[in-house]
KOLNUKE-183379 format. One record per residue (C-alpha): residue number from 1; residue in one letter; chain; x, y, z. Coordinates in Angstrom, 3 decimals. Example, Ala and Ser with C-alpha at 12.3 -4.5 7.8 and 13.67 -1.06 7.14 Angstrom:
BEGIN
1;A;A;12.300;-4.500;7.800;
2;S;A;13.670;-1.060;7.140;
//
This chain:
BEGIN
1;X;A;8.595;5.294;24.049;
2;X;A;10.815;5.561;20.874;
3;X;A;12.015;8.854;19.866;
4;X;A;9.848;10.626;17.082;
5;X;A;6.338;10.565;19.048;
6;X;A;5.207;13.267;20.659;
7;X;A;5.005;12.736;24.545;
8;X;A;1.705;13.543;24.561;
9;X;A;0.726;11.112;21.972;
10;X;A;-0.075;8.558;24.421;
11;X;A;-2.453;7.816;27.099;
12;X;A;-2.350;6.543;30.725;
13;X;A;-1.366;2.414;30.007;
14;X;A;-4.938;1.978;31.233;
15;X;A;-5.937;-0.963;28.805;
16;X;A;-3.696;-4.746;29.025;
17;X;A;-4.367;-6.787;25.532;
18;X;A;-8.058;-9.068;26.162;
19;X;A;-5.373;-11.757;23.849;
20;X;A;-2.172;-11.548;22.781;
21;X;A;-0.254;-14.117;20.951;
22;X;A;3.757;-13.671;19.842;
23;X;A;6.247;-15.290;18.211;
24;X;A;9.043;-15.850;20.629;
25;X;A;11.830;-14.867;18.289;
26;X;A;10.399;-11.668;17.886;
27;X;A;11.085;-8.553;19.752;
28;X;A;10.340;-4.737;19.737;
29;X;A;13.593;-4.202;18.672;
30;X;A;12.672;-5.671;15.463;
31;X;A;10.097;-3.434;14.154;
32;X;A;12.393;-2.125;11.114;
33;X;A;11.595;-5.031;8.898;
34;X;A;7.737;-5.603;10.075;
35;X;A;4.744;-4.241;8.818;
36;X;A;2.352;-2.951;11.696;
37;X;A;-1.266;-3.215;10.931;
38;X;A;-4.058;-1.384;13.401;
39;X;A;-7.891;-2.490;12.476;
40;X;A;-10.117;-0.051;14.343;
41;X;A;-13.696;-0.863;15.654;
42;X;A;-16.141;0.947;17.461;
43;X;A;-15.557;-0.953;20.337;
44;X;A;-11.576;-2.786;19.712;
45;X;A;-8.438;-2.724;18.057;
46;X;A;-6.530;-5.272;17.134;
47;X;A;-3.483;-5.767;16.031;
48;X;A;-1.146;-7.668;13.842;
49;X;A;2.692;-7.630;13.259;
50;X;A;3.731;-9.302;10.080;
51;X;A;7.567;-9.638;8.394;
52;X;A;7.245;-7.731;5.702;
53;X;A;9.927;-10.220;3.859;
54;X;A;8.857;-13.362;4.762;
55;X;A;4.865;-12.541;5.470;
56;X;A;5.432;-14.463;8.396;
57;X;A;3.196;-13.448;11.698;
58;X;A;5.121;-12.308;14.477;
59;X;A;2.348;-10.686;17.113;
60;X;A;-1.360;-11.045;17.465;
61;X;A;-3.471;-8.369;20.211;
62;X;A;-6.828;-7.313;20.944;
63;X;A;-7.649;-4.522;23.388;
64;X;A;-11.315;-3.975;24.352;
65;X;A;-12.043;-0.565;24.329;
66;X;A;-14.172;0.547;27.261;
67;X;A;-16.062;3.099;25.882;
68;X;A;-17.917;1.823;22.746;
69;X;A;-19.832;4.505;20.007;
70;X;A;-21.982;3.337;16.823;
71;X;A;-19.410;4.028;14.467;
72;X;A;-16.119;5.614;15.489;
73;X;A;-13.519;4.680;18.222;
74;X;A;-13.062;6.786;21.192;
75;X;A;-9.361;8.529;20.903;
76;X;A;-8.796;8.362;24.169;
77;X;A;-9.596;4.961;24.370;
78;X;A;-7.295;4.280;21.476;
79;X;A;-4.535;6.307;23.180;
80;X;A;-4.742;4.300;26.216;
81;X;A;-4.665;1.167;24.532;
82;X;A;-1.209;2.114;22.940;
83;X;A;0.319;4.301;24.942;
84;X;A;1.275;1.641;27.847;
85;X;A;2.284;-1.546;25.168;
86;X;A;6.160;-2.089;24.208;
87;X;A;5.510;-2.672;21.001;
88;X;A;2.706;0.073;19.578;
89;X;A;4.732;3.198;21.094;
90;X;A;7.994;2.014;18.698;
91;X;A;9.089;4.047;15.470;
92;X;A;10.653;3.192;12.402;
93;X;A;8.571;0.205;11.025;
94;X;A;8.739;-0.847;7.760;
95;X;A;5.138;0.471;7.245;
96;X;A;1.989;0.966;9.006;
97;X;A;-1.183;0.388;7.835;
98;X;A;-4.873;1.216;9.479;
99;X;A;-8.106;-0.675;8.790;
100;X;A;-11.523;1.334;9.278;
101;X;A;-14.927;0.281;9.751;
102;X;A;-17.080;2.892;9.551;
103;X;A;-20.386;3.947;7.099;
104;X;A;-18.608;6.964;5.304;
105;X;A;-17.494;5.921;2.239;
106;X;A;-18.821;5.461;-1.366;
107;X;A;-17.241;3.558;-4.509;
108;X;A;-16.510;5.475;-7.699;
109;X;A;-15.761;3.685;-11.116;
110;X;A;-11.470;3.961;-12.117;
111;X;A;-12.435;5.196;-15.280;
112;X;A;-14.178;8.115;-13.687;
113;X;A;-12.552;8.939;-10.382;
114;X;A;-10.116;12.149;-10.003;
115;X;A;-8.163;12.758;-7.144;
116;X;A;-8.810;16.652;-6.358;
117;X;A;-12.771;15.630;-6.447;
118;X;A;-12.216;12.829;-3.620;
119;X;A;-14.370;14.994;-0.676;
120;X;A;-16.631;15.805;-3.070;
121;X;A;-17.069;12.217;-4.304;
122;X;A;-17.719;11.483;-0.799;
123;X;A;-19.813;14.647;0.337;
124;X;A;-22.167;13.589;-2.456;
125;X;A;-22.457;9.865;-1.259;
126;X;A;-22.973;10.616;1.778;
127;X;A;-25.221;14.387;1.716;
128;X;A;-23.454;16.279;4.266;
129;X;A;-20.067;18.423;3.958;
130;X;A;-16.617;16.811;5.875;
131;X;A;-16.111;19.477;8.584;
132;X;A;-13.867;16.856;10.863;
133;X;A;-12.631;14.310;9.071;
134;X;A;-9.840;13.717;6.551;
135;X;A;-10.694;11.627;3.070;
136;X;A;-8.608;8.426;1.832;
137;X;A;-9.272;6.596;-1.240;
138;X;A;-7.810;2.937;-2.324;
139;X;A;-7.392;2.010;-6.241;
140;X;A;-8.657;-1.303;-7.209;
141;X;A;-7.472;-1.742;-10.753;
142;X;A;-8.517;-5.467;-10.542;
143;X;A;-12.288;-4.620;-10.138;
144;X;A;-12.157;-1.219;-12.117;
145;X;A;-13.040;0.830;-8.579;
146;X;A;-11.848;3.181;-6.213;
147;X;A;-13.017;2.788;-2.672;
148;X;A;-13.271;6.628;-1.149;
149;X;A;-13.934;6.881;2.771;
150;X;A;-13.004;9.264;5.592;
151;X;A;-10.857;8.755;8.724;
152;X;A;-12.063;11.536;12.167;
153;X;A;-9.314;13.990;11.282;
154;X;A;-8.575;14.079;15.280;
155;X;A;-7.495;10.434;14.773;
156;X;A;-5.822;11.012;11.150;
157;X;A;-3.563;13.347;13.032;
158;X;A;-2.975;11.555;16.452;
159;X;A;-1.843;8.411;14.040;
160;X;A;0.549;10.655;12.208;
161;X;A;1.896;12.092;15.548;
162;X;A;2.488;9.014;16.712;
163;X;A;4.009;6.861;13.465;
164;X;A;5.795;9.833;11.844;
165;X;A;8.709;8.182;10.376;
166;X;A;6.766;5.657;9.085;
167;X;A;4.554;5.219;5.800;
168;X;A;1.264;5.246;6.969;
169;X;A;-2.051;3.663;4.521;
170;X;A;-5.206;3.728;5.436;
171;X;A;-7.829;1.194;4.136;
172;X;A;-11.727;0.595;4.649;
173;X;A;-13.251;-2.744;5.522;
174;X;A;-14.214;-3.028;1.788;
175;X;A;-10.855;-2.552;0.883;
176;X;A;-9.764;-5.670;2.351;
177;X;A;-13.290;-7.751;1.566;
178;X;A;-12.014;-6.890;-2.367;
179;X;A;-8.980;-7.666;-2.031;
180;X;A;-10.105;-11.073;-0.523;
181;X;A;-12.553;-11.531;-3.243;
182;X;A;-9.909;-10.487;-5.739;
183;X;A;-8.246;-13.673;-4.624;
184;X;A;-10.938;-15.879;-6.083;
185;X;A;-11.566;-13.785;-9.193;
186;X;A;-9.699;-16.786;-12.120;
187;X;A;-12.591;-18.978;-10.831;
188;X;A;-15.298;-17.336;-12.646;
189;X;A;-17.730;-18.637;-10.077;
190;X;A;-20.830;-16.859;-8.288;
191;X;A;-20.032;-16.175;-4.421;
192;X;A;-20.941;-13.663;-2.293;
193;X;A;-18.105;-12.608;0.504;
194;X;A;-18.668;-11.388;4.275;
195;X;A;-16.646;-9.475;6.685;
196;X;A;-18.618;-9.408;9.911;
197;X;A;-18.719;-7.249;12.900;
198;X;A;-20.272;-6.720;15.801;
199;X;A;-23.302;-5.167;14.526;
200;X;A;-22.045;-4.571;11.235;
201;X;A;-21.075;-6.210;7.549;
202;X;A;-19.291;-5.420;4.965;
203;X;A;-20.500;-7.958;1.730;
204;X;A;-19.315;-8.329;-1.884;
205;X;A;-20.697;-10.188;-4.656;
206;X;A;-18.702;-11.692;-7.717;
207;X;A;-19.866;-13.073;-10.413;
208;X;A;-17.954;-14.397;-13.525;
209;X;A;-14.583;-12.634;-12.584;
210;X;A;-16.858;-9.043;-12.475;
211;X;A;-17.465;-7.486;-8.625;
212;X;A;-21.315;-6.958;-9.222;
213;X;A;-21.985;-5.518;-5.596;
214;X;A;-20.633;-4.341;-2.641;
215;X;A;-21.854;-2.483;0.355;
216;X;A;-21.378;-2.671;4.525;
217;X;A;-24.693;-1.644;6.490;
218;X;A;-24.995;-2.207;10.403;
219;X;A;-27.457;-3.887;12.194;
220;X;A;-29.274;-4.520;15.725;
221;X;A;-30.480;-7.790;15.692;
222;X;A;-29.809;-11.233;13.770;
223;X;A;-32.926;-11.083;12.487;
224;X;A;-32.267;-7.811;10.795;
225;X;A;-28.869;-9.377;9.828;
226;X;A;-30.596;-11.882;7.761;
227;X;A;-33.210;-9.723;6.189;
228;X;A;-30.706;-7.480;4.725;
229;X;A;-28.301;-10.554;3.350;
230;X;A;-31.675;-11.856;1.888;
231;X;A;-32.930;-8.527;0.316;
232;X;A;-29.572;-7.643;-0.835;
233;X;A;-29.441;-11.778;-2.550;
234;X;A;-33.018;-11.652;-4.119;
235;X;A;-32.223;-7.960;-5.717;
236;X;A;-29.401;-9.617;-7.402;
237;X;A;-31.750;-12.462;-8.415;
238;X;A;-29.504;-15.344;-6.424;
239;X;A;-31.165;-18.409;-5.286;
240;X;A;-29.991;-17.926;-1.460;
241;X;A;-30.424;-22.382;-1.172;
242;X;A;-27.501;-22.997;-3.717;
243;X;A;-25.648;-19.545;-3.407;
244;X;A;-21.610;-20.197;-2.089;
245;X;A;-21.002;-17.721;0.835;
246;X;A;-17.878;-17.246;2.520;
247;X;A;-17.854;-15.643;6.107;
248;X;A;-14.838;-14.144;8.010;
249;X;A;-14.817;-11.563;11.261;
250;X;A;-16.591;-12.182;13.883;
251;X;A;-18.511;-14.985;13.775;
252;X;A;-17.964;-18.291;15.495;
253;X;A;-19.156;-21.772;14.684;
254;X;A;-21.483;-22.276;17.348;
255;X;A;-22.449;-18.578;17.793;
256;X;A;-26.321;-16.806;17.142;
257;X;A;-25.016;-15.447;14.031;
258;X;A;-23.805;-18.365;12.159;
259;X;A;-26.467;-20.335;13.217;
260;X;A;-29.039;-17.778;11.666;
261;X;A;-27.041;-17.708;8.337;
262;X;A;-27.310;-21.196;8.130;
263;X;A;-31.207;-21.409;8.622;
264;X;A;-30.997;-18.888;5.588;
265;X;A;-27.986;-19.112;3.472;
266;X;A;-27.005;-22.775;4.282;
267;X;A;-24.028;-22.491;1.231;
268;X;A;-22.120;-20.418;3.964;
269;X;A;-18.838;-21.374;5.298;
270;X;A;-16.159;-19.842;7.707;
271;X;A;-13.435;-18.867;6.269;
272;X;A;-12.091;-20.940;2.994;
273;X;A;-9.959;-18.554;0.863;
274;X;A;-6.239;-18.835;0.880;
275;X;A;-4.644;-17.166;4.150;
276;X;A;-2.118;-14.936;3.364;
277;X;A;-0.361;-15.476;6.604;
278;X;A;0.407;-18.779;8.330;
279;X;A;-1.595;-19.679;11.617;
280;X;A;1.393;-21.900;12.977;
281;X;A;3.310;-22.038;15.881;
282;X;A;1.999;-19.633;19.007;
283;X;A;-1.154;-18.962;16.478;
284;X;A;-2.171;-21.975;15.854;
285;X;A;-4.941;-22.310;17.895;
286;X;A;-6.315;-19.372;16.459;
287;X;A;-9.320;-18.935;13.522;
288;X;A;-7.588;-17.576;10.843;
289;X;A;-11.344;-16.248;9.347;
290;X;A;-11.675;-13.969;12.708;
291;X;A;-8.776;-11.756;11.069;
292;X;A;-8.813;-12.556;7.594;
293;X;A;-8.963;-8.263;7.134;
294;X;A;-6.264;-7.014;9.490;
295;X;A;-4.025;-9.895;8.242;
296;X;A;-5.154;-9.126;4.498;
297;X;A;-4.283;-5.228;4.564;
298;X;A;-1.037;-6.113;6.248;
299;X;A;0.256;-8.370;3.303;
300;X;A;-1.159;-5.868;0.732;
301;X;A;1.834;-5.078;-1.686;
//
């Protein structure tokens, strides 16, 4: 354990990595000029260690966490994950960032969004006061919106315990989808973007160089799955046979998922916007689409 973290932040080192990939020139000792980026799902984390000069990837992990909710990672889970790996107990990174995946969040337009009215922006959205959790936003001046979500508050303060030297951000999945999509903006063309989960999506439409839609529901089945894509594609009046869809997350080739958007959406494809990290050496074996977010928010200027 570095010095700065509470001893208590951390866990019993209950849970090894399910993966983990590294770049043999890197060590922990190194942190100082590496971004650290945590993406947080109900039931994983993963992680990614990037140069923050050189954008060059330097550690890929995945811990399953054992005990899975609908929405929200268990703490302790998280804190066992952590609290026995060499590299997630160090301080003094050049940054930290978290990725979310949860439903609380809304979008409000730039032109209309104030600070001091964040919770309340978000309390609306969603119809119910924030007793336990604390509220982020992210600025999008490219697509004229601010993305407004919550983070638990127990977790909010466990990550500050734990990084407080560092500068922590905190993002939502949508955060990163726009900041994919933003990528593809100069083309002007129709496509409609996916980050999947297990049980969950996050989806953005562009159209022209305008974001027309965005949204992230959950799901149980694949069939549901592809009724929402479809309702969501027909309400914007898209011809779902022609339509260009790109698909990151988790989804697989050969898996049920892909093959059900095929059968409906057959314009999709894994993957095909510009990584912003290079899958080389000890990652090369890896699909860069199954991490397009984590590696997204960790190149984020």
């Amino acid at each position: 354990m570095s010095p700065g973290a509470r001893p208590d932040a951390f866990g019993a080192p209950t849970l090894p990595p399910v993966f983990s990939h590294r770049d043999s020139a890197f060590t922990p000792a190194g942190v100082g000029s590496c971004t650290l980026a945590l993406e947080l799902l109900p039931n994983a984390l993963r992680v990614a260690v990037v140069d923050a000069q050189s954008a060059r990837l330097r550690l890929l992990e995945g811990f399953d966490l054992p005990h899975p909710s609908s929405d929200e990672p268990s703490l302790h889970d998280v804190r066992d994950a952590v609290g026995g790996n060499d590299v997630l107990t160090r301080n003094f990174w050049h940054s930290v960032r978290l990725l979310v995946n949860n439903q609380s969040f809304t979008f409000v337009p730039e032109s209309l969004f104030r600070r001091e009215y964040a919770v309340r922006y978000l309390e609306l959205a969603r119809g119910t006061s924030l007793t336990t959790e604390k509220v982020h936003y992210t600025r999008h001046p490219g697509w004229n919106a601010v993305t407004v979500f919550s983070v638990p508050a127990r977790l909010d303060d466990w990550l500050m315990s734990v990084y407080p030297f560092e500068k922590l951000r905190m993002f939502h999945q949508l955060d990163a989808l726009l900041a994919v999509a933003l990528g593809g903006k100069s083309s002007g063309e129709k496509q409609l973007l996916l980050f999947l989960e297990t049980r969950a999506v996050s989806l953005a439409f562009v159209d022209g160089g305008r974001l027309v839609y965005a949204n992230r529901f959950t799901y149980r089945s694949t069939t549901d799955l592809a009724y929402y894509l479809l309702f969501a594609v027909r309400e914007l009046n898209l011809d779902p046979e022609t339509l260009r869809v790109q698909a990151g997350g988790q989804i697989d080739p050969d898996d049920e998922v892909h093959r059900t958007l095929r059968e409906y959406l057959p314009g999709v494809q894994l993957g095909g916007w510009p990584p912003t990290v290079a899958f080389d050496g000890p990652f090369a074996g890896l699909e860069a689409h199954r991490f397009a977010g984590l590696t997204r928010i960790a190149t984020l200027p």
